[in-house]
VOTI-629148 format. One record per residue (C-alpha): residue number from 1; residue in one letter; x, y, z. Coordinates in steps of 0.02 Angstrom, whole numbers. Example, Ala and Ser with C-alpha at 12.3 -4.5 7.8 and 13.67 -1.06 7.14 Angstrom:
BEGIN
+-----+------+--------+--------+--------+
: seq : type :     xx :     yy :     zz :
+-----+------+--------+--------+--------+
:   1 :    a :    615 :   -225 :    390 :
:   2 :    s :    684 :    -53 :    357 :
+-----+------+--------+--------+--------+
***
This chain:
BEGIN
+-----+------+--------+--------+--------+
: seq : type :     xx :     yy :     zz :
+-----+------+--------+--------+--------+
:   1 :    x :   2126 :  -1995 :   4984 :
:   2 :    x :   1986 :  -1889 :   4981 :
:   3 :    x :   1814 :  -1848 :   4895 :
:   4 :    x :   1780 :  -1673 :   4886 :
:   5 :    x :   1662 :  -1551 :   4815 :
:   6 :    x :   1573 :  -1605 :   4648 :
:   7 :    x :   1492 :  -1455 :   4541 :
:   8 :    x :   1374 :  -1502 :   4409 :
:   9 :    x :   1323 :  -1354 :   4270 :
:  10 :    x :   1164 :  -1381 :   4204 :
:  11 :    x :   1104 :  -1285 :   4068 :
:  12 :    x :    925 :  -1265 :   4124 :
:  13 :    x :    828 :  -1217 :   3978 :
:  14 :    x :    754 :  -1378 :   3898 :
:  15 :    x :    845 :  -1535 :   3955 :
:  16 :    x :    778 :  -1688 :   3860 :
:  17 :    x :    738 :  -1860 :   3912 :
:  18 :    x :    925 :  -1916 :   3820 :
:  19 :    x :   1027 :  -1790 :   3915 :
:  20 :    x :    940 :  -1851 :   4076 :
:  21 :    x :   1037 :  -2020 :   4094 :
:  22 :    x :   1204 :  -1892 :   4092 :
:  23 :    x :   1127 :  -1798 :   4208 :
:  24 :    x :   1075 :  -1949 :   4319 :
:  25 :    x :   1231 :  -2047 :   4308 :
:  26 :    x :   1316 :  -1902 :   4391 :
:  27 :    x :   1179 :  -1885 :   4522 :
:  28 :    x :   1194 :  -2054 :   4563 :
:  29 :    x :   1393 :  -2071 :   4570 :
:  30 :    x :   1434 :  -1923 :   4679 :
:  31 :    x :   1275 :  -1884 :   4767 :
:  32 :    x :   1207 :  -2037 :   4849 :
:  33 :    x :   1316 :  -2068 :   5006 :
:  34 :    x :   1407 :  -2214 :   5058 :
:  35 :    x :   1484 :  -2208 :   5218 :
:  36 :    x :   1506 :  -2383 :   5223 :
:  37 :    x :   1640 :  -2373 :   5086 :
:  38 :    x :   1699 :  -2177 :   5102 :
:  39 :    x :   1664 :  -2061 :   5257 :
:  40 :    x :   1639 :  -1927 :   5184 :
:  41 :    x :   1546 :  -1948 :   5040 :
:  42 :    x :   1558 :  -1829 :   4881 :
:  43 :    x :   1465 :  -1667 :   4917 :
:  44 :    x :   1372 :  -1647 :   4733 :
:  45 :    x :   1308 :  -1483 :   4707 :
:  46 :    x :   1184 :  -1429 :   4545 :
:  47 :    x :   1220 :  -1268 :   4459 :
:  48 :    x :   1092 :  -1202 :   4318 :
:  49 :    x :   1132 :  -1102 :   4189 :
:  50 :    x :    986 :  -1009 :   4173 :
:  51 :    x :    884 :  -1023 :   4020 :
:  52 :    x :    919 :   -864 :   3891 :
:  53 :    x :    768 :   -733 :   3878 :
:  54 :    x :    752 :   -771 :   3697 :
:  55 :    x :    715 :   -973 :   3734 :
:  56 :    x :    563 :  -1046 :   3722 :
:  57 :    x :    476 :  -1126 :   3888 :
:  58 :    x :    516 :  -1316 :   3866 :
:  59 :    x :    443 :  -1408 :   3745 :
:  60 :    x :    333 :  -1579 :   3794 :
:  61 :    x :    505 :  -1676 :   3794 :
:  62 :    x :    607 :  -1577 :   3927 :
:  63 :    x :    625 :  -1525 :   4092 :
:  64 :    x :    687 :  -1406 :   4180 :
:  65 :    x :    791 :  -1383 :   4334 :
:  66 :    x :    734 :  -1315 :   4501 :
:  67 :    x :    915 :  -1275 :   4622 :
:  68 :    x :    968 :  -1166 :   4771 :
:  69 :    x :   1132 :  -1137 :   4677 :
:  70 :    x :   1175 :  -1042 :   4503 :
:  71 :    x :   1341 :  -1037 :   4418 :
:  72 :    x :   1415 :   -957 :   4567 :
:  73 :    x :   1404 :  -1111 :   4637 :
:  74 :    x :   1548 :  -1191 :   4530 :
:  75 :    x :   1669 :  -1073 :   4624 :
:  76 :    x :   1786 :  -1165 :   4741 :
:  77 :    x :   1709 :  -1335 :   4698 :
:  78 :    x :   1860 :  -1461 :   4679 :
:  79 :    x :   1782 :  -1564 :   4529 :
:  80 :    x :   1676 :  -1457 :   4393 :
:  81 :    x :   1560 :  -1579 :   4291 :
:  82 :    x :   1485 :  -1512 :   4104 :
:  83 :    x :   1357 :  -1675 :   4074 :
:  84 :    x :   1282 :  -1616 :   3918 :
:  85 :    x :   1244 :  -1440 :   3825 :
:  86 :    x :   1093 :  -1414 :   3699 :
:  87 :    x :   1068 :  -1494 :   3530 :
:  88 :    x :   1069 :  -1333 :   3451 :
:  89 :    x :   1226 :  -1301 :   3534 :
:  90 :    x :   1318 :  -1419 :   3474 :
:  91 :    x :   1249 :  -1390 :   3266 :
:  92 :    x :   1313 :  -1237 :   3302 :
:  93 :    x :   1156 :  -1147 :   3272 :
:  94 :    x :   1170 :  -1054 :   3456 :
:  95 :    x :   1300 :  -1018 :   3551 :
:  96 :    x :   1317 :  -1042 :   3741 :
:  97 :    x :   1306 :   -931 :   3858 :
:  98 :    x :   1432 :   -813 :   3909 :
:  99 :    x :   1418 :   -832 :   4084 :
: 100 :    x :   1433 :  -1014 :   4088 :
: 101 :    x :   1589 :  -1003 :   3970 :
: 102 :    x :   1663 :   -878 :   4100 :
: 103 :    x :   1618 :   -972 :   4252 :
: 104 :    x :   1711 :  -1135 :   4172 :
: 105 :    x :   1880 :  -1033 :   4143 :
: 106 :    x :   1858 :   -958 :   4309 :
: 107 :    x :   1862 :  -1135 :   4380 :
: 108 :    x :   1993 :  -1199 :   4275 :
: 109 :    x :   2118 :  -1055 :   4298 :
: 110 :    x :   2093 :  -1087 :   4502 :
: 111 :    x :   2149 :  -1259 :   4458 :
: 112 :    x :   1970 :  -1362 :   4476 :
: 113 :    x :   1971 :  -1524 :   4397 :
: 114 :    x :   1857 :  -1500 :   4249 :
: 115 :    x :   1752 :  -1644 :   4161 :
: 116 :    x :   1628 :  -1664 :   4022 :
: 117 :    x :   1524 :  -1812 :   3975 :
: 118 :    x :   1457 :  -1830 :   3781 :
: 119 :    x :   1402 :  -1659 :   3717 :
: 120 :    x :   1477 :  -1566 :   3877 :
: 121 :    x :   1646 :  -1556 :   3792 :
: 122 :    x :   1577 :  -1450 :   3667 :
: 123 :    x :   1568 :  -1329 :   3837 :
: 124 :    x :   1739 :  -1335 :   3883 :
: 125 :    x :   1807 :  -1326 :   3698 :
: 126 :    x :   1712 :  -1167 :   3703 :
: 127 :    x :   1791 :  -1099 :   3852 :
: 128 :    x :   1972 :  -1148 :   3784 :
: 129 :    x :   1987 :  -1263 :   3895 :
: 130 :    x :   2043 :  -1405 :   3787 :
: 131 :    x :   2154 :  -1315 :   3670 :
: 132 :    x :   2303 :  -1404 :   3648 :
: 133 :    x :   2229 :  -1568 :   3728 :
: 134 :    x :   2169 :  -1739 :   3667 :
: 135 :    x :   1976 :  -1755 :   3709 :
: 136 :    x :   1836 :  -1852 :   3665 :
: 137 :    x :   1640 :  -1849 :   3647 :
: 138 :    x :   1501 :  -1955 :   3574 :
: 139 :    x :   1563 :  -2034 :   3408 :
: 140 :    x :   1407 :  -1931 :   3310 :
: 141 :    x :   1463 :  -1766 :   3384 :
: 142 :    x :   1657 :  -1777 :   3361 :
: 143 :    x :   1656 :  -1721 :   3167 :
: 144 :    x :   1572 :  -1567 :   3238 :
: 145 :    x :   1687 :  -1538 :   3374 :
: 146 :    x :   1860 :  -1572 :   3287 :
: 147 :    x :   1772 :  -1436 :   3162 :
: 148 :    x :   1703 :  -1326 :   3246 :
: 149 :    x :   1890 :  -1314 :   3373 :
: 150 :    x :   2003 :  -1368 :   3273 :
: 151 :    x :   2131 :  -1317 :   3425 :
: 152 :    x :   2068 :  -1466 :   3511 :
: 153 :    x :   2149 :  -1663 :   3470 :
: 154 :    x :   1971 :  -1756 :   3453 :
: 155 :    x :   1999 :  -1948 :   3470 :
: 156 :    x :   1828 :  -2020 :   3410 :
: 157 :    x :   1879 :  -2193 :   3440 :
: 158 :    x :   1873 :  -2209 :   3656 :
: 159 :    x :   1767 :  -2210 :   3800 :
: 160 :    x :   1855 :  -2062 :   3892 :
: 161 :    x :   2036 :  -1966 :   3896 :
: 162 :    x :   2119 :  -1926 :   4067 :
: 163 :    x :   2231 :  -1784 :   4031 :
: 164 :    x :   2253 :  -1737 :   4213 :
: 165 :    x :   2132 :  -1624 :   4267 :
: 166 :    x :   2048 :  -1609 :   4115 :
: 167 :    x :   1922 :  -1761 :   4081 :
: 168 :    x :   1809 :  -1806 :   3949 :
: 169 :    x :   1700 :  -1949 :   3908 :
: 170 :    x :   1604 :  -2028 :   3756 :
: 171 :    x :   1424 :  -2032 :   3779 :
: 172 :    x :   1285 :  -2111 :   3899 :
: 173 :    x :   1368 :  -2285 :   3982 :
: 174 :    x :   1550 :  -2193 :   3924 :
: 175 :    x :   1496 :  -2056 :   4059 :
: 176 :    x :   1466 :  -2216 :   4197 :
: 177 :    x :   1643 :  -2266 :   4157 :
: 178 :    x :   1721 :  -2124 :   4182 :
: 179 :    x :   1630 :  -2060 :   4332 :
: 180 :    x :   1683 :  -2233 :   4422 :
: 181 :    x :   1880 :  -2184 :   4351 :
: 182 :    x :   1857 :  -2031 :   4433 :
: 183 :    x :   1805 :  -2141 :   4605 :
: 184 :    x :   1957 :  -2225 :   4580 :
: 185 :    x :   2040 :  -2098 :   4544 :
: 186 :    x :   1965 :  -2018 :   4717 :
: 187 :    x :   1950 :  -2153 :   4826 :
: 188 :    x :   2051 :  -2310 :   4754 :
: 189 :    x :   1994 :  -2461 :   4666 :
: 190 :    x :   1931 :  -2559 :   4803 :
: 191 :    x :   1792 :  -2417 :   4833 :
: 192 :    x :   1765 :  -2378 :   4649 :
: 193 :    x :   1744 :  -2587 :   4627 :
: 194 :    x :   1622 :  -2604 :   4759 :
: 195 :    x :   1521 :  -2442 :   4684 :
: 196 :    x :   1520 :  -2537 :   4519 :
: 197 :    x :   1460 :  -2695 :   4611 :
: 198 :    x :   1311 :  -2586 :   4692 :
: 199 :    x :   1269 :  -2506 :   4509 :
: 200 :    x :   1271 :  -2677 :   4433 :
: 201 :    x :   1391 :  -2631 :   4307 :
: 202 :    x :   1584 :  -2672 :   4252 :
: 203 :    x :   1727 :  -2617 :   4378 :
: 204 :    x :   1832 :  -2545 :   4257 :
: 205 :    x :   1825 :  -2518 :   4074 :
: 206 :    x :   1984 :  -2431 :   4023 :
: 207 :    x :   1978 :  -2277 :   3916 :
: 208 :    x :   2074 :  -2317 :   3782 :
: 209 :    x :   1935 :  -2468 :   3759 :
: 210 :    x :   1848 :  -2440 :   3584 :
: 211 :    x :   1690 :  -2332 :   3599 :
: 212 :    x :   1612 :  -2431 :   3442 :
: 213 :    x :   1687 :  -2576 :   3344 :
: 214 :    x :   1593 :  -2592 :   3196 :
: 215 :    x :   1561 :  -2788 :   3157 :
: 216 :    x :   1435 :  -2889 :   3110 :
: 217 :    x :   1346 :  -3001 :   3220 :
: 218 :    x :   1418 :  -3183 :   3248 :
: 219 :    x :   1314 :  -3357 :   3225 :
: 220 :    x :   1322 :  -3378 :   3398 :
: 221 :    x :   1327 :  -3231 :   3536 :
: 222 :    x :   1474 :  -3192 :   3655 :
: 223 :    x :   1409 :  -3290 :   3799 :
: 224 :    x :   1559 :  -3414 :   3791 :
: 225 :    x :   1664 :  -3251 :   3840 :
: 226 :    x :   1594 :  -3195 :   4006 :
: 227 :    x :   1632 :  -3368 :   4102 :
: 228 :    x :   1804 :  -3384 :   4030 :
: 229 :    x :   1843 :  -3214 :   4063 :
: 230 :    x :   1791 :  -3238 :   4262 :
: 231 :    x :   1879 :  -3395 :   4257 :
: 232 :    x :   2041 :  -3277 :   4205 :
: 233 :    x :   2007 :  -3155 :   4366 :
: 234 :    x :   1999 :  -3301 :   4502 :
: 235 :    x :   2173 :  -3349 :   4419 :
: 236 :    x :   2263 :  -3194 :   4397 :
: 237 :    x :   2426 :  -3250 :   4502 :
: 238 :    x :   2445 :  -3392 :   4375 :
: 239 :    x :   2525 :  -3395 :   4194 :
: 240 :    x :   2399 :  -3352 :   4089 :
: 241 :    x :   2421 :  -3373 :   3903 :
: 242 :    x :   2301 :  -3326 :   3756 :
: 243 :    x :   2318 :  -3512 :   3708 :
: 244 :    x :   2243 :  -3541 :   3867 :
: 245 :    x :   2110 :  -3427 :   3882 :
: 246 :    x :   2065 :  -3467 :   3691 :
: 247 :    x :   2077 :  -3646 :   3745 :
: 248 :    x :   1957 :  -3637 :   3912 :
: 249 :    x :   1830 :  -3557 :   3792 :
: 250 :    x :   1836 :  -3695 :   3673 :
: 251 :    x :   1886 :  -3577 :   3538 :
: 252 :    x :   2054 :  -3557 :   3418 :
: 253 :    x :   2163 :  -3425 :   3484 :
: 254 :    x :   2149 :  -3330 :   3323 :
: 255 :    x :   1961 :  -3331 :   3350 :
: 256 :    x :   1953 :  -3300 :   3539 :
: 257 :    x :   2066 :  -3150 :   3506 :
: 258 :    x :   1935 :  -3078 :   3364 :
: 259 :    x :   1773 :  -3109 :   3480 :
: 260 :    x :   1885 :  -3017 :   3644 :
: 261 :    x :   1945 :  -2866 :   3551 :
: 262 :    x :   1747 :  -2854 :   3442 :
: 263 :    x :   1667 :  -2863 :   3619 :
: 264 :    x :   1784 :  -2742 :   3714 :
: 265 :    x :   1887 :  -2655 :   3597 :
: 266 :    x :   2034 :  -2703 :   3699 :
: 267 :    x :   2172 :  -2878 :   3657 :
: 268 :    x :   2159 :  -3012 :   3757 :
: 269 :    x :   2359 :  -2986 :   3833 :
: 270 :    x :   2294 :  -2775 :   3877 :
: 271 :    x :   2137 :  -2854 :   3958 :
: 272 :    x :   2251 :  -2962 :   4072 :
: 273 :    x :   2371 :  -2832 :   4112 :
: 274 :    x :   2234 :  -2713 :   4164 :
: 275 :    x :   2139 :  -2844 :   4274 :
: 276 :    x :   2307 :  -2865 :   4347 :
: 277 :    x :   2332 :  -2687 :   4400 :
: 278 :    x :   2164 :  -2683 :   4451 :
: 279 :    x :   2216 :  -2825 :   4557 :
: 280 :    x :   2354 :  -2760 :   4611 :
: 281 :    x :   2275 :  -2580 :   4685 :
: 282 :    x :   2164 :  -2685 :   4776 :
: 283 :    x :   2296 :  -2776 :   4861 :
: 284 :    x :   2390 :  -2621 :   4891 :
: 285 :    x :   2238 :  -2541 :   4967 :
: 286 :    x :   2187 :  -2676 :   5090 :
: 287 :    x :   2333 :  -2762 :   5130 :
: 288 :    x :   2487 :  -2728 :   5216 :
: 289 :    x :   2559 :  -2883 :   5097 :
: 290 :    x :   2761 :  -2835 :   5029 :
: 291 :    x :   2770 :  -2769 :   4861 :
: 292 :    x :   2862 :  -2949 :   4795 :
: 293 :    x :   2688 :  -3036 :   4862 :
: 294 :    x :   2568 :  -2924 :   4769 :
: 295 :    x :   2671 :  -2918 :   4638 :
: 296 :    x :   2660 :  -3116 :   4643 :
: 297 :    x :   2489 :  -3120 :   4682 :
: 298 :    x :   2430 :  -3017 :   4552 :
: 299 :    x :   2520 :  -3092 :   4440 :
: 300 :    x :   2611 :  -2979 :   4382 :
: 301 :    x :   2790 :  -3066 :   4433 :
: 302 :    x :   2937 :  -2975 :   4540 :
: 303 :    x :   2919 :  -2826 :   4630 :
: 304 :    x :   3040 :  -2737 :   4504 :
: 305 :    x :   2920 :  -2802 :   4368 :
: 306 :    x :   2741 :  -2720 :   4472 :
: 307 :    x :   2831 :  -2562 :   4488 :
: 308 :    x :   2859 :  -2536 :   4323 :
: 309 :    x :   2674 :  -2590 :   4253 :
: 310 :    x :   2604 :  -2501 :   4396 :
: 311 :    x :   2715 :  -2319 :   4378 :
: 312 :    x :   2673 :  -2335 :   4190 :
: 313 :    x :   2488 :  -2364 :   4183 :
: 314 :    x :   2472 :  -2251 :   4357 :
: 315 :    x :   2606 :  -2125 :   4360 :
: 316 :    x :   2654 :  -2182 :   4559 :
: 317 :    x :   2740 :  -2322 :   4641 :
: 318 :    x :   2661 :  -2446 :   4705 :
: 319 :    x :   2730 :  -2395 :   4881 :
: 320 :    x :   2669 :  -2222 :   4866 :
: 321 :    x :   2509 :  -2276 :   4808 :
: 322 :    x :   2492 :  -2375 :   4970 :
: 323 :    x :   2546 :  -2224 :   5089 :
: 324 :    x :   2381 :  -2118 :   5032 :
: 325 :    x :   2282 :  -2276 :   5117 :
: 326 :    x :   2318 :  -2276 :   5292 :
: 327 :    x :   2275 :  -2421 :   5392 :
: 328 :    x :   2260 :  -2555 :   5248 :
: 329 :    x :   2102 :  -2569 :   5299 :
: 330 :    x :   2022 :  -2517 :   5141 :
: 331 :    x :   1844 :  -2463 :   5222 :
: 332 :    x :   1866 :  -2294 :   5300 :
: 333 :    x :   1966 :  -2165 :   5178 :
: 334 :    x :   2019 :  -2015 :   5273 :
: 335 :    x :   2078 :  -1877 :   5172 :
: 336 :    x :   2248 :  -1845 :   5119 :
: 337 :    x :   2342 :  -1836 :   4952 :
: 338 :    x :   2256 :  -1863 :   4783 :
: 339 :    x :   2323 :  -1997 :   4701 :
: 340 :    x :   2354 :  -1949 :   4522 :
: 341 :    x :   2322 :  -2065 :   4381 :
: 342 :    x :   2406 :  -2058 :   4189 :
: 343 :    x :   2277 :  -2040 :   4046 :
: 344 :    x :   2267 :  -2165 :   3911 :
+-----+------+--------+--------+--------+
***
């Protein structure tokens, strides 16, 4: 497993105080080492986009960027990150710039793994790099996109879309979730879990999870949900039923099922199955237990019955997934193969 080299293209004319948490979510992921869990880190490099000579100085809201390294420094980075692009950009009353457009194509053609997070896909749609290809940005900005490239599949209703090597997320936490995919993607789920641990935020949201479920607020909140749901994870290698779950939270199944899916946009059965395969890397990752025993332990059954959840949701087998961790150990992760992982 490895890291590698993390570009970041900033378009440095204005950046305002929304696009910042983008922006910062990235910084934090990839650029703050942790040798303690991967050795080496990510090496994060920022690349402006110079302001055009017809913009404005930025206005009392903005900021902009001060780096060693322009858009040449995209070129031979292994992971290309778009985190946001203009307002005005995205209404469509200015276009990009050319030489950020080219600079993304360059990277893609060489065969860079190319993300965006909110706005940024507007960037890559631009550059043609999602024609053909199911993608996703902040719920207010996908009418524009699937209008403005209609060559693009917009899904409006997720947090982010893996299509291989080309990535994009909804907006501001949607960007966290899939910067800590792309960790696991990276470096496995043990190091992307203990990242999540360190940010203080969830382990693993799935992208296929609903980026907004529109309901009204209950009586009561969703605090009954948390402790039955950790109750779930320290019992993953038993039968779980939705009877039971709905049962430990002193709610009708019918009910418990509504609050799960308003609260996470995700049934209560997918929920298992994905802690379960969460479970299941980790096992992989740090153990040097047989298939039939994580498989068990996991819950997830017979080794027959891991392989085929696992090669499904992950697009390896469980056994190959193992080889690109040397050691068990989990703690050191030397490089090697990238382990790829199937989209939602």
């Amino acid at each position: 497993m490895s890291a590698g080299s993390v570009a970041v293209a900033v378009i440095d004319d204005d950046i305002p105080y929304w696009d910042l948490y983008e922006l910062g979510v990235v910084c934090t992921v990839f650029g703050i080492p942790h040798p303690d869990l991967a050795d080496p880190w990510y090496d994060l490099r920022l690349c402006a986009a110079g302001p055009s000579p017809d913009q404005p100085p930025p206005g009392p809201l903005g900021f902009t960027l001060r780096t060693p390294y322009g858009l040449e420094g995209l070129d031979g980075a292994d992971t290309v990150i778009i985190p946001s692009v203009p307002e005005a950009c995205v209404d469509g009353e200015r276009e990009l710039p050319d030489e950020l457009l080219r600079a993304l194509r360059r990277a893609a053609d060489r065969g860079a793994r190319m993300v965006s997070l909110c706005a940024g896909a507007f960037a890559l749609a631009a550059a043609g790099i999602l024609d053909g290809r199911r993608a996703t940005a902040h719920w207010m900005h996908t009418e524009a996109l699937a209008r403005r490239h209609p060559e693009v599949e917009v899904d409006d209703s997720v947090l982010y879309v893996d299509d291989g090597n080309v990535l994009t997320s909804a907006g501001v936490t949607a960007g966290l979730d899939l910067c800590l995919h792309l960790v696991r993607r990276d470096l496995g789920a043990h190091v992307a879990n203990q990242l999540a641990r360190r940010l203080v935020v969830p382990a693993h949201r799935p992208g296929g999870q609903a980026q907004f479920v529109e309901v009204s607020v209950p009586e009561t909140g969703d605090d009954g949900l948390a402790p039955v749901l950790h109750w779930a994870t320290e019992r993953l290698d038993q039968p779980l039923t939705v009877d039971d779950l709905a049962a430990r939270a002193g709610m009708s199944p019918r009910t418990f099922f509504r609050r799960l899916q308003a609260a996470t946009g995700t049934t209560p059965l997918q929920w298992l199955l994905s802690q379960r395969l969460s479970r299941a890397q980790s096992l992989l990752e740090a153990t040097a237990l047989p298939v039939e025993r994580v498989g068990e332990l996991s819950g997830l059954g017979t080794a027959a019955n891991l392989r085929r959840h696992f090669t499904l949701h992950f697009g390896i087998t469980p056994t190959d997934y193992r080889r690109a961790f040397p050691g068990h150990g989990g703690r050191t992760v030397r490089p090697g193969r990238t382990v790829r992982r199937a989209g939602h």
